[in-house]
N, C-alpha and C positions, 0 to 999 in steps of 0.2 A: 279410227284407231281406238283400242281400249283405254280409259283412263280412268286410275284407280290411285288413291290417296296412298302417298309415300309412306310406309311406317317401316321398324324393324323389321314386321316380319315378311311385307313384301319386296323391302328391299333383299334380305336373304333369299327369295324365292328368286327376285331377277338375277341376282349372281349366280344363283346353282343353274338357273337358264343360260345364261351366257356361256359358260365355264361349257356347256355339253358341245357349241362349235368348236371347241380346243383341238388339233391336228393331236393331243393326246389322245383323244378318244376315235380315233383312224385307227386302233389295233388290229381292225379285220384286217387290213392290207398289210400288215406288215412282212409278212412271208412272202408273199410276191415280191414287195421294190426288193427284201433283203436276197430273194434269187436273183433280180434281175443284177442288182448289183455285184454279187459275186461272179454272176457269170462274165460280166463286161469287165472286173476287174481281171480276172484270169484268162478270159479267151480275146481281151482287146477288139479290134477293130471286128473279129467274124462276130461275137457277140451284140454289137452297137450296130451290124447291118442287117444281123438277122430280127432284132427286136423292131427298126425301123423298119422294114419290110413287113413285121407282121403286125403292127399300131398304125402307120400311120399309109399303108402299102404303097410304098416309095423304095426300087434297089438301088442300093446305095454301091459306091466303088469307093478306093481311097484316091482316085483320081475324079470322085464327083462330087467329093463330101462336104469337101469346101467350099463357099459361094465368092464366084471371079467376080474381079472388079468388073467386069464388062455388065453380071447382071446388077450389082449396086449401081452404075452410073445408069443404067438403063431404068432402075427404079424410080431412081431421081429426075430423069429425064418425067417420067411420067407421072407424076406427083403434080400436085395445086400448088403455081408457082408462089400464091399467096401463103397457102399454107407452110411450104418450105418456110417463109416469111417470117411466121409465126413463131414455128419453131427453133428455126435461129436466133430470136428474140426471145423465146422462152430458155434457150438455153444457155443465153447472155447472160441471163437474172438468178440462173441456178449455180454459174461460174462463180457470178460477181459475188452472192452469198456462199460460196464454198469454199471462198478464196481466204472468208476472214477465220475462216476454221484451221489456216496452217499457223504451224510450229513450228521453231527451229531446234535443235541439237543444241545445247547449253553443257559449259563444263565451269566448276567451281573450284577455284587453285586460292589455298590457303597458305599463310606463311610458313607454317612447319612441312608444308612438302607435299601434303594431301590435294590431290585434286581426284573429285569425282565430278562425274557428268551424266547426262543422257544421249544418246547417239541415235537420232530419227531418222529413219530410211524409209520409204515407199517398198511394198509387194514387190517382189517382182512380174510375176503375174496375177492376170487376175478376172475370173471367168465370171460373166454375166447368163444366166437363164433369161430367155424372152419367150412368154406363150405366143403359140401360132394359131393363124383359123382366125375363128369368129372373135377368139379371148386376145388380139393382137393389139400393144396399147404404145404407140411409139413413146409416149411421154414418161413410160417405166424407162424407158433404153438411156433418157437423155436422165432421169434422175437415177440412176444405177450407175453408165459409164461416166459423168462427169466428175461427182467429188474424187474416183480414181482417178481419171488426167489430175485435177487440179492435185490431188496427192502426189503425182510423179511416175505412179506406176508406168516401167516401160512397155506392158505391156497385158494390151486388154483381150481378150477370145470371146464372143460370144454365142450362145447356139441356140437355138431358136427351131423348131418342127417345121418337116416341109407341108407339101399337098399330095395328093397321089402323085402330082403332076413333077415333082421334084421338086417345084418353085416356091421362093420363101414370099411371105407379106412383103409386097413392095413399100408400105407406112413403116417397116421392121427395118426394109434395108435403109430406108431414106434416113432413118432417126440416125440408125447407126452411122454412119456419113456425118450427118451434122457433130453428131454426138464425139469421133475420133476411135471408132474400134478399130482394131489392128486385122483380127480376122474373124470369121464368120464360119462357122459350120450348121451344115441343114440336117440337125438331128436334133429330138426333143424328149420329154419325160423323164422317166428313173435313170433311164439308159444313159443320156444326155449327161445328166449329174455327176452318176459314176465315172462316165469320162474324164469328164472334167476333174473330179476329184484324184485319180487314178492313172490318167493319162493313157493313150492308145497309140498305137502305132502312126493314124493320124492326128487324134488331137492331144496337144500338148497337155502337162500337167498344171493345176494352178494353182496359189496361195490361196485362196479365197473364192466363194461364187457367193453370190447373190443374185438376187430375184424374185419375182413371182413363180406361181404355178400350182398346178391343181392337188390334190392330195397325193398325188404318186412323186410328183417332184418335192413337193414338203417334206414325207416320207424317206424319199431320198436325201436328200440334204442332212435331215437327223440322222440316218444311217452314219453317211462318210462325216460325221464331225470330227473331228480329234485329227483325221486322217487330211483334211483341209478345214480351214474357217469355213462358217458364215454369216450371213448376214441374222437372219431369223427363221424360227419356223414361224409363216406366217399362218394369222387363221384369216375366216373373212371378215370382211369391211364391217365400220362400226364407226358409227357417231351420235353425240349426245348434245346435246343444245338447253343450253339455261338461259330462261326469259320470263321476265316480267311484263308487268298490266303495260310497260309501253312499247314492245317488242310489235311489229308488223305481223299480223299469224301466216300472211298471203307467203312472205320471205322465211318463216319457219321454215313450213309445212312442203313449199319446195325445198330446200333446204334438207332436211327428215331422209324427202326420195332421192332427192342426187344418192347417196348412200344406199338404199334398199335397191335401188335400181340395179346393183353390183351381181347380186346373190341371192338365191331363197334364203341363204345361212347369214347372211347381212344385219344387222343390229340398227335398228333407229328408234331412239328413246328422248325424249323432251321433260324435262321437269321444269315445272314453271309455280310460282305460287300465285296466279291467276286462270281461277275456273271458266273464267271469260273467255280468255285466250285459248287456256284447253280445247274448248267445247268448239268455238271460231279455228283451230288450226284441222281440228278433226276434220270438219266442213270443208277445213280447204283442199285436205289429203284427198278426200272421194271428189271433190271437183276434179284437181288434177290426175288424178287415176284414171277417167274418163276419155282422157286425150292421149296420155303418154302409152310412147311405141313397147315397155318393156313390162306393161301393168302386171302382168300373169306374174312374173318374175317379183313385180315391189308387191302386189297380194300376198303371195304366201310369207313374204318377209316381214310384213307385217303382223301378219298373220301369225307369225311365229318367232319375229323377236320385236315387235315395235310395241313402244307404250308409251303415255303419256301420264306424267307422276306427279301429283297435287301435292305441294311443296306448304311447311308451313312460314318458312321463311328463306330468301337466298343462301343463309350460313346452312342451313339442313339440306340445301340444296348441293353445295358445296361439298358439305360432308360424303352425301351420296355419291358425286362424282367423282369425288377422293378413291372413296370403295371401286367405282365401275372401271376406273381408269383406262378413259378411252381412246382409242387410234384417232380420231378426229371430238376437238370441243370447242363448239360455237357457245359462245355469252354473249344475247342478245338482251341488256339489260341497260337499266338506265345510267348507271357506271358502271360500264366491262372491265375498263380495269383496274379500278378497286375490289372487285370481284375477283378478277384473277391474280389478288393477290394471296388469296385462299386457296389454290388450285394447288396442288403438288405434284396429282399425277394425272397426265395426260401424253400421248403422242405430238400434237400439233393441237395450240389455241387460234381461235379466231374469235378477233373481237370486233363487234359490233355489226352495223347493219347489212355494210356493204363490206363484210370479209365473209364472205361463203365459203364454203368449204372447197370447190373447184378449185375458186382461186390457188388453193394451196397445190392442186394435181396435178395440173397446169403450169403456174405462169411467175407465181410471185417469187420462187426462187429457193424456199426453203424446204429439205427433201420432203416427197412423200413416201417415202418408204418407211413405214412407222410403227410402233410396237401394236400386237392385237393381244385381245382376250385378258387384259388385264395385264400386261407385261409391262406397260409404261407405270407400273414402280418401280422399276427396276432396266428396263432400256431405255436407250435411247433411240430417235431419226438414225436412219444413214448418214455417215458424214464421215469426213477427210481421216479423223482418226481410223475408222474402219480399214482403212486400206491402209495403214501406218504398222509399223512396229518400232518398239525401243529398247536398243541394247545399253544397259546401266555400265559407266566405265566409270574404274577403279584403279586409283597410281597412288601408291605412301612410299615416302622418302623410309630411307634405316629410320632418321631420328624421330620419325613419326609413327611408326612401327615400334620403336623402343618404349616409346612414350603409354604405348597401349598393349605389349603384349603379355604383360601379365594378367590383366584384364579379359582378354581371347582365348588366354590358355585356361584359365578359371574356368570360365565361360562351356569349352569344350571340356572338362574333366566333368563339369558337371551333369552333361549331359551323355560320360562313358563314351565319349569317341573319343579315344587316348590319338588317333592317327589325327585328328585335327591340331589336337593340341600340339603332337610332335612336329606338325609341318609349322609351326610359329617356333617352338622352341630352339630348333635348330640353325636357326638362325640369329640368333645370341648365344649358344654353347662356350664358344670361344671366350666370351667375356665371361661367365659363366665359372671356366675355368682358372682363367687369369686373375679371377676376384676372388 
């Protein structure tokens, strides 16, 4: 890996690098998803079967579109009874940290008559994207549909590309199963989206989709906003690692690929203010590149987003991270977290030797669905509120209204809406006149 000493000016050059994987700079595609989607919102179901017949060469019927419980249980029939195991247990520890994310409805009654409140209700539905194929990750299904159970949603869809063969990932259908989806449609990409967002003659409309997926589902997803939530436009995978002279470089350095491993467009960057460790994690990258099944793939990513940053102290270090604000931040230092108390933005910390980054994709409970590209200033993880909404309620007695309505009528003259103001005044006129 290249390693070149952190300053102003190459820290601006890694951000104007970063910023070029943004799902902003996808403007080639955008006339494609924006037909695919017009056309699936207008012509419904012939739309959604003729695009999956010609992507993914699968014909679809509104009598085949949906996937039966007979091939879900058959999935799970044929799944690694360990790994079921596993699963179940990873999505024990996503519940049980999802669980501390609810809220209740609160109302506040005052003696003059006033009570205001919040009113928390759950989606009512709520559509999950899952990539099919090679790109099939059961562990998005279980972090995607859980915080909606534990939110209350009563109801979750999710749809996911077939094969030619019709047949969806059976790791897809089995997550789904653990995970609690309601139904299952075998259709995927822009098309998929627009359904979902839009509603078809077969598939139902939803509050919300989230998910992964390639640039044509990203694409789509920014398309229908407004017209449904969602989650993010995600870009790719990105992790940053700050360590010191007493940092392992062996647990960097793997650490660095678990990430590169994702994507050519994948981001893996280390700043560390020890030349030692640099030089020693480098060593370990081309060690393990030598073995691992997906090298061609972590090469070019490296190649093309990975660097290693000679830090002149951890606060500069910090600093820089601040600026990168990454989807995944390992702190492999000799106090992690006194360090990450300087941190502001990030997607997901991980602190110390044995929090790897997996841990987090996997197993330990807290979403990986996470802001890219710089957006953890400003997002947050998936989580319970996502699938929430809050309607603001509002009750004033007369005498609490009396008390304030010269004040609202002010209020509205001043800003020339006479019809505001008349809908307060007329409801004191009476007195008005009898005074």
């Amino acid at each position: 890996m290249r390693i070149i000493r952190l300053t102003k000016e190459s820290r601006n050059n890694l951000l104007g690098d970063l910023l070029q994987r943004s799902p902003n700079y996808y403007g080639q595609y955008e006339k494609t998803v924006a037909d695919i989607v017009g056309q699936v919102r207008s012509k419904g179901d012939e739309a959604l079967f003729s695009y999956t017949e010609q992507f993914d060469g699968c014909r679809l019927t509104p009598e085949t579109v949906r996937v039966t419980q007979e091939e879900i249980e058959e999935a799970c029939a044929q799944a690694d009874p360990e790994f079921l195991k596993v699963m179940e247990e990873s999505a024990k520890n996503i519940r049980r940290f999802h669980e501390k994310q609810l809220r209740n409805s609160w109302f506040d009654a005052r003696p003059d008559g006033t009570i205001l409140g919040m009113r928390i209700l759950p989606l009512a539905v709520a559509g999950v994207y899952v990539p099919g194929g090679k790109a099939a990750y059961p562990s998005s299904v279980l972090m995607n549909v859980i915080p909606a159970k534990v939110a209350g949603v009563p109801k979750i869809i999710m749809t996911t590309p077939p094969g030619r063969d019709g047949r969806v990932n059976p790791g897809t259908l089995a997550a789904a199963k653990v995970a609690g989806v309601d139904e299952i449609y075998r259709v995927g990409g822009a098309q998929a989206v627009a359904a979902m967002a839009f509603g078809t003659e077969s598939i139902p409309r939803v509050d919300k989709i989230t998910g992964p997926g390639n640039i044509f589902v990203a694409l789509a997803k920014r398309a229908c906003f407004g017209y449904v939530s969602i989650d993010s436009i995600a870009g790719p995978s990105e992790i940053l690692v700050i360590a010191d002279e007493t940092a392992n470089p062996r647990y960097v350095a793997a650490d660095l690929l678990s990430q590169a491993e994702h994507d050519e467009l994948a981001s893996a960057i280390l700043i560390t203010t020890s030349e030692q460790l640099a030089n020693e994690v480098s060593k370990q990258v081309d060690g393990f590149l030598e073995t691992l099944s997906r090298r061609e793939i972590i090469q070019k990513s490296l190649d093309r987003y990975g660097y290693i940053l000679l830090a002149d102290s951890l606060e500069e270090a910090a600093e820089a991270a601040n600026e990168i604000a990454s989807e995944h931040l390992e702190i492999l230092t000799q106090n992690p977290f006194e360090l990450m108390t300087k941190i502001r933005n990030a997607g997901a910390i991980f602190l110390g030797e044995h929090s790897s980054e997996p841990l987090g994709d996997y197993f330990a409970g807290p979403n990986h669905v996470l802001p890219t590209n710089g957006t953890a200033r400003f997002f947050s993880p998936l989580n319970v509120d996502d699938f929430i909404k809050k309607t603001s309620i509002i009750s004033y007695s007369r005498d609490a209204l009396k008390a304030a309505h010269e004040k609202i009528e002010r209020f509205a003259r001043q800003e020339g809406l006479t019809a505001h103001e008349n809908s307060i005044r007329v409801r004191f006129e009476e007195e008005g006149r009898n005074g």
